[in-house]
C-alpha atoms as one frame of an Amber mdcrd trajectory, in Angstrom:
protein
  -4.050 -28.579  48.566  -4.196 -30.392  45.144  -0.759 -30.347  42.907  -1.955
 -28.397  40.507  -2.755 -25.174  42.575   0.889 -26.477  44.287   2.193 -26.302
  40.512   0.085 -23.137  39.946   1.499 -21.125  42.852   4.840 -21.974  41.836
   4.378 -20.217  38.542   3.377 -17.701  40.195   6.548 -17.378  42.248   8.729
 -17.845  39.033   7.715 -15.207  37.489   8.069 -13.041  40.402  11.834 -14.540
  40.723  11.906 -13.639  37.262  10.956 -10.141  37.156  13.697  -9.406  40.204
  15.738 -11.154  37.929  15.032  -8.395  35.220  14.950  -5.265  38.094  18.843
  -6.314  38.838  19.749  -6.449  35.068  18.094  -3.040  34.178  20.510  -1.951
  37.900  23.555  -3.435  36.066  22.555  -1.749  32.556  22.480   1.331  34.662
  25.682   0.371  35.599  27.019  -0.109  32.028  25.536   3.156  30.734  28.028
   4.652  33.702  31.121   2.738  32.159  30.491   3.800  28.363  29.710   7.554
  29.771  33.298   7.435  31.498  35.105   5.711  28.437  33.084   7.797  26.141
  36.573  10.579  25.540  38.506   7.201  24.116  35.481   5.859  22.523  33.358
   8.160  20.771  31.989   5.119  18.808  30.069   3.844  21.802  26.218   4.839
  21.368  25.725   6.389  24.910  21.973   5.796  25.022  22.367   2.449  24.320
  22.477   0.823  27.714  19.891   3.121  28.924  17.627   1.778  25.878  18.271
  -1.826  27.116  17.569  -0.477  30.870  13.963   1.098  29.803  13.182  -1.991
  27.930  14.361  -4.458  30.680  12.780  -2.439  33.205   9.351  -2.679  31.215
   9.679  -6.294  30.875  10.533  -6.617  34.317   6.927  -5.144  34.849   5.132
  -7.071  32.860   6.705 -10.837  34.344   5.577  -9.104  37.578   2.029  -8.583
  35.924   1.985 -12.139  34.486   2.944 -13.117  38.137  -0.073 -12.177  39.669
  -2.477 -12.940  37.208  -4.878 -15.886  36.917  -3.282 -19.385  36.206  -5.766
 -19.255  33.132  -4.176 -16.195  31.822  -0.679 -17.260  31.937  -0.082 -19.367
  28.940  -1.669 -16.364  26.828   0.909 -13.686  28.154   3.969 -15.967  28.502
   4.469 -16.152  24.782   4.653 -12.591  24.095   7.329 -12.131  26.943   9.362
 -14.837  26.070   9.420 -13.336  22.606  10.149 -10.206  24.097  12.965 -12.117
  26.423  14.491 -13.285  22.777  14.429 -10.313  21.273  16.492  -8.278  24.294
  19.008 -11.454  25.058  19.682 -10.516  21.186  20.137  -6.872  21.908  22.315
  -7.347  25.114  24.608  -9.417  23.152  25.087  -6.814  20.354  26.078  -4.423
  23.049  28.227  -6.819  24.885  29.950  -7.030  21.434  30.889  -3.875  21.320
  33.445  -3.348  24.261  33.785  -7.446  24.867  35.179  -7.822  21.218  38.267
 -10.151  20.370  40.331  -7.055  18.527  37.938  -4.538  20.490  39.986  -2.373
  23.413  38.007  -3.124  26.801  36.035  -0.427  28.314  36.066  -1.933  31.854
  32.271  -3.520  31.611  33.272  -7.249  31.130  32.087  -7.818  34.514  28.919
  -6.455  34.048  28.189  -8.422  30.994  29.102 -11.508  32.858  26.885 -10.527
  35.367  23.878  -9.963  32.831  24.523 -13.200  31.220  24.258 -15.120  34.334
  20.705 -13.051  35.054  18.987 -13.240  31.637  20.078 -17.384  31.575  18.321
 -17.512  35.095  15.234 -15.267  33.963  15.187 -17.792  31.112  15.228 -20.925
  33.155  12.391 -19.686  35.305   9.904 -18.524  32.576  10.463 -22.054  31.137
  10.017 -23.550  34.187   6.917 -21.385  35.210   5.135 -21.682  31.524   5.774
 -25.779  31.733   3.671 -25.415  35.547   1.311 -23.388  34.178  -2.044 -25.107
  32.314  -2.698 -24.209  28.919  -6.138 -22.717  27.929  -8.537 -24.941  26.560
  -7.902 -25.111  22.502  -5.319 -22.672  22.806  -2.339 -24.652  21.246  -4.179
 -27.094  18.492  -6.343 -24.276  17.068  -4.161 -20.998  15.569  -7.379 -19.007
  14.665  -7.710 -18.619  18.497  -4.769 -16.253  18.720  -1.834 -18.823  18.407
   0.424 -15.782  16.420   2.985 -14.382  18.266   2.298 -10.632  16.639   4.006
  -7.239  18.262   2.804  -7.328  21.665   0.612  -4.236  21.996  -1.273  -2.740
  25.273  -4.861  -4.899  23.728  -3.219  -8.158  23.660  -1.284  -7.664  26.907
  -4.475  -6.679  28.733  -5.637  -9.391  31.351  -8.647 -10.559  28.953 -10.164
 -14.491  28.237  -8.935 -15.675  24.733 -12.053 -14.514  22.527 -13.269 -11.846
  24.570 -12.605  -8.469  22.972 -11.485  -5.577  25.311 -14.378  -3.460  26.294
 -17.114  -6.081  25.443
């Protein structure tokens, strides 16, 4: 077996740490959503459907790493983008949740714990999509030329389709 398919198969298997990495943060969100519910009668401030937002949208990320996971080494460096955009953009939204019951001159709710426990999953999820996206080749052209696709746009259901950079969906 060469190193590269060694290197490739590893990506592979980082993302798929990854994504269980994500399926236990959307259980601990679940978690959190349980807390606010129960500490909702102190603090009616707390948006209730908060932590279940950042569970839906963890859980859907968690499905797409799993995707990227399985799909062709050539793929990869395409899809990784949008999900570590993705990645950035909840790690932002976690913390301005955490903020709200982990505050300095905030009174606790009882979720530090949780948070802790999210912040030690999204740094791992983090290490491992760096780790897989620095094993996995980049398509030919892909990087030096940005009229291939080099944006990093909203991530719809077209560009997240499994399709060769150029090839239009349906064609």
């Amino acid at each position: 077996m060469t190193e590269s398919s060694v290197q490739l198969r590893s990506a592979g298997g980082d993302f798929r740490r990854m994504a269980l990495d994500l399926r236990r943060m959307s259980g601990t969100l679940s978690e959190v959503a349980i807390v606010w519910r129960r500490a909702g009668p102190c603090r009616p401030d707390l948006p209730l459907g908060l932590p279940l937002q950042l569970q839906a949208a963890t859980h859907q990320l968690a499905r797409t790493v799993d995707d990227l996971a399985w799909a062709r080494p050539g793929y990869r460096p395409d899809l990784a983008c949008p999900v570590t955009e993705q990645m950035s953009v909840l790690e932002r939204d976690l913390a301005a949740a955490k903020a709200m019951t982990c505050g300095a001159v905030i009174p606790p709710v009882g979720d530090t714990g949780l948070w802790e426990r999210l912040d030690a999953a999204m740094y791992r999820a983090r290490a491992r999509v760096a780790a897989a996206t620095s094993r996995t080749p980049a398509a030919p052209n892909r990087r030096e030329n940005p009229a291939m696709g080099g944006d990093l746009g909203p991530v719809t259901p077209r560009r997240m389709a499994l399709h060769p950079v150029g090839v239009e969906a349906g064609s």
